[in-house]
N, C-alpha and C positions, 0 to 999 in steps of 0.2 A: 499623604499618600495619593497617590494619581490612581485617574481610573483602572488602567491598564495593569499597576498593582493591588489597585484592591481587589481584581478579578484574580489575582493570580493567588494572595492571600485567602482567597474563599475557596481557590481548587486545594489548596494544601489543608485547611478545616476540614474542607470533606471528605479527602482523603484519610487524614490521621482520625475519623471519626470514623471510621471505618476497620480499624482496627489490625486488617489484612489485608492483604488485594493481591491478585494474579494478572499481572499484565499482558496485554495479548502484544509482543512486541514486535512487530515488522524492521523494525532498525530505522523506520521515516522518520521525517519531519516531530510529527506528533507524536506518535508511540515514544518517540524518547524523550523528550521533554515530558511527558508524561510517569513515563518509567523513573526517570533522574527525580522528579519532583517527589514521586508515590518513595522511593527508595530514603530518600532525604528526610520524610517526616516518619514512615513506618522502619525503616532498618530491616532487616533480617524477616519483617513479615513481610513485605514483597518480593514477589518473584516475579519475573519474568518467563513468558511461555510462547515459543518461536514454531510454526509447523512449517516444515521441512515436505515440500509439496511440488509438482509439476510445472505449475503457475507461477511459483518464485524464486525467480534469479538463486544462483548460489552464490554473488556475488552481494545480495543482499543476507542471506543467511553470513557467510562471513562477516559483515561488519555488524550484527546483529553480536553475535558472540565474542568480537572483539571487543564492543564498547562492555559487555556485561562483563568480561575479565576485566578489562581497565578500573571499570566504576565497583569489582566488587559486588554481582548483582547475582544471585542462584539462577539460573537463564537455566532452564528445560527443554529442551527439542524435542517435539512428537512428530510421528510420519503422518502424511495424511495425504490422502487419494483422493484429489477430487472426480478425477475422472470414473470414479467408482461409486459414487454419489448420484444415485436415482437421476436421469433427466440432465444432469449437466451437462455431459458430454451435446446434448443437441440443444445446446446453446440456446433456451425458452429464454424470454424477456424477466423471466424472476427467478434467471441464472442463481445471482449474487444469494439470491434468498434462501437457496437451497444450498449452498454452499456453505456460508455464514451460520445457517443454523446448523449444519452437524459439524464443523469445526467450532464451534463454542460450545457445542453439547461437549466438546472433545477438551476442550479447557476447561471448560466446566468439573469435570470430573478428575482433570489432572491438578486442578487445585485443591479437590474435595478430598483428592489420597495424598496431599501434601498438608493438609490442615488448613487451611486458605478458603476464608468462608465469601469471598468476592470476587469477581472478573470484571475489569474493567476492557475497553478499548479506546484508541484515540481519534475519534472523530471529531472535528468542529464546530462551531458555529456556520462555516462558510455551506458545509456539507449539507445543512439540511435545503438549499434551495438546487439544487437537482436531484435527477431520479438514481435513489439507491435503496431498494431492495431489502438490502443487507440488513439498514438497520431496521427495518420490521422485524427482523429475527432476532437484532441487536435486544430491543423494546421486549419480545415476548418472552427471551431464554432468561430476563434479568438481570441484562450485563449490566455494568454501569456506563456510562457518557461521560465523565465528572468533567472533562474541559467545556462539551457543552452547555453541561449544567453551568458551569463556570462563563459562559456566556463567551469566550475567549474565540480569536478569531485565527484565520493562517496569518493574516500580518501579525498580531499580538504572541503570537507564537514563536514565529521566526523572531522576532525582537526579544522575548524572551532568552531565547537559545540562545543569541549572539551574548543576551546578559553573563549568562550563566556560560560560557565559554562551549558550547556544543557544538561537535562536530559536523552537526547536521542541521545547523542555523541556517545555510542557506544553500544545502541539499534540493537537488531537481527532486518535484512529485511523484508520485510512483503510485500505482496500481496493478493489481494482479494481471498476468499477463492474457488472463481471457478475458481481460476489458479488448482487447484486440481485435476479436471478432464480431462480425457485424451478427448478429443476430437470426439466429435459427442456422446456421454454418455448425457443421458437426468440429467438435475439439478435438483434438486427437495427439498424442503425446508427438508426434515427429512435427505437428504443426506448432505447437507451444516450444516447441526444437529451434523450428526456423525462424519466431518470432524473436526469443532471447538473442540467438546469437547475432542478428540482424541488427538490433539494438545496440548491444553488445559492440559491436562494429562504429556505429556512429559516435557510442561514448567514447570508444577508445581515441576516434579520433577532434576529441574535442568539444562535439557538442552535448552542451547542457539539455535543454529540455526535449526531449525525445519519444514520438511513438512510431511504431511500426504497427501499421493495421492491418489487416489479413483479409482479401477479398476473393477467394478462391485460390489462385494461383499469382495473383495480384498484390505488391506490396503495396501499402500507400503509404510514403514518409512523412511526416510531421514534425517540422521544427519552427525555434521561430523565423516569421518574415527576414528577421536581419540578418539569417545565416543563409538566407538561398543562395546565395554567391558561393557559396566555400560549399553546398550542397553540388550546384553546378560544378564547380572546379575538382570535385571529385566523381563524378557521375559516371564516366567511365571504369573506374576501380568499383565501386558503388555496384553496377547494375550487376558487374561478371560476378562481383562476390554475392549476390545475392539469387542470381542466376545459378549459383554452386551451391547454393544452399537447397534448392527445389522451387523458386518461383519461377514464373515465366518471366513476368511482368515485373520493374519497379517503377513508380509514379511518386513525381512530388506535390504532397496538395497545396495548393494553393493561396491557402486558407491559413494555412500554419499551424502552427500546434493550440490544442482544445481541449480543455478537462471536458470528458465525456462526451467527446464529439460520436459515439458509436451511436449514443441515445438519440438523437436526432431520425435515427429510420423509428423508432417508439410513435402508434399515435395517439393524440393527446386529446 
């Protein structure tokens, strides 16, 4: 057995030693491969547990409850306001922290009235070398990690999925839509409005990796370097749709697309 499955073999032991487990499932990357994996060696003791929130796309909740019909999975929806969550709204740098810890307090207990003595979530290996918050509240509520425990990486992942025929083997990354804003920018539900459908816009028209970041009034696009042409070649459709959404401004950075390029104003 190769490396790459004996790490996969050690997340399904830990898993099935576990006895039960409530999946926190986004429909990403990880969350399913996780979920598909935890379902496969536990059965009917895992579930799946989706919040139905501000911040995420519905277009990610539908394929959340798609794949859990397909695959046969108990998949639970709870509501959850983050923008009603102490301090979020004005976007502090331990946003994620505050968030994360009362939607898993919220899993938490929706497992507990389902008989489900675990919560897991799917972070990685890759995860732990930037700044996230989250999982400080990950670490204190007693979630479990079990991929990173598993040592398992986003390549080791993605190759998995593609093993295991997953829909989402090679699914663009995603994060909550108030990774968005730049920090200390108040949230506000018509801005998390104009950020989805903004996006929304770009996937529709073909591109894969995509953010829309929020700088006031100010979009700032994000893809990669290799689509600036086809970004350009729409720029006019581009600017008036996003102008009709409530920005002033749209801007392409430069830069291109960056997992967590928000944290970069953070000082270190």
């Amino acid at each position: 057995m190769d490396g790459l499955h004996q790490k996969y073999q050690a997340l399904k032991d830990d898993l099935k030693a576990l006895g039960g487990i409530a999946i926190a499932f986004s429909s990403g990357v990880d969350s399913t491969l996780l979920l598909k994996t935890a379902h496969d060696v536990l059965g009917d003791r895992c579930i799946a547990v989706t919040a139905r929130s501000r911040s995420f796309p519905k277009r990610e909740l539908a394929e959340a409850e798609q794949f859990c019909r397909q695959q046969g999975i108990r998949h639970i929806i709870i509501d959850f306001e983050e923008l009603k969550v102490e301090g979020f709204a004005q976007n502090p740098k331990n946003r994620c922290y505050l968030c994360k810890r009362e939607l898993f307090t919220k899993i938490l207990n929706t497992a507990k009235e389902n008989g489900i003595p675990n919560v897991a979530e799917g972070s990685n290996l890759d995860d732990s070398g930037d700044y996230r918050p989250g999982l400080t509240a990950v670490a204190e509520l007693g979630i479990k990690s079990p991929m990173r425990e598993a040592n398992l990486t986003k390549s080791d992942i993605r190759q998995l999925s593609k093993e295991l025929d997953l829909p989402t083997w090679d699914k663009q990354s995603f994060a909550c839509l108030a990774t968005r804003f730049v920090y200390g920018e108040t949230i506000t539900e018509e801005k998390l409005s104009m950020v989805d459908k903004a996006e929304q816009r770009l996937l529709d028209l073909g591109f894969r990796q995509v953010r829309v970041r929020i700088h006031g009034t100010t979009a700032r696009i994000e893809v990669d370097p290799l689509e600036f042409s086809r970004i350009l070649d729409s720029a006019a459709d581009l600017n008036a749709y996003f102008q009709q959404l409530g920005f002033t401004y749209a801007a392409l950075d430069l830069g291109g697309y960056k997992m967590g390029s928000m944290n970069k104003t953070i000082d270190n």
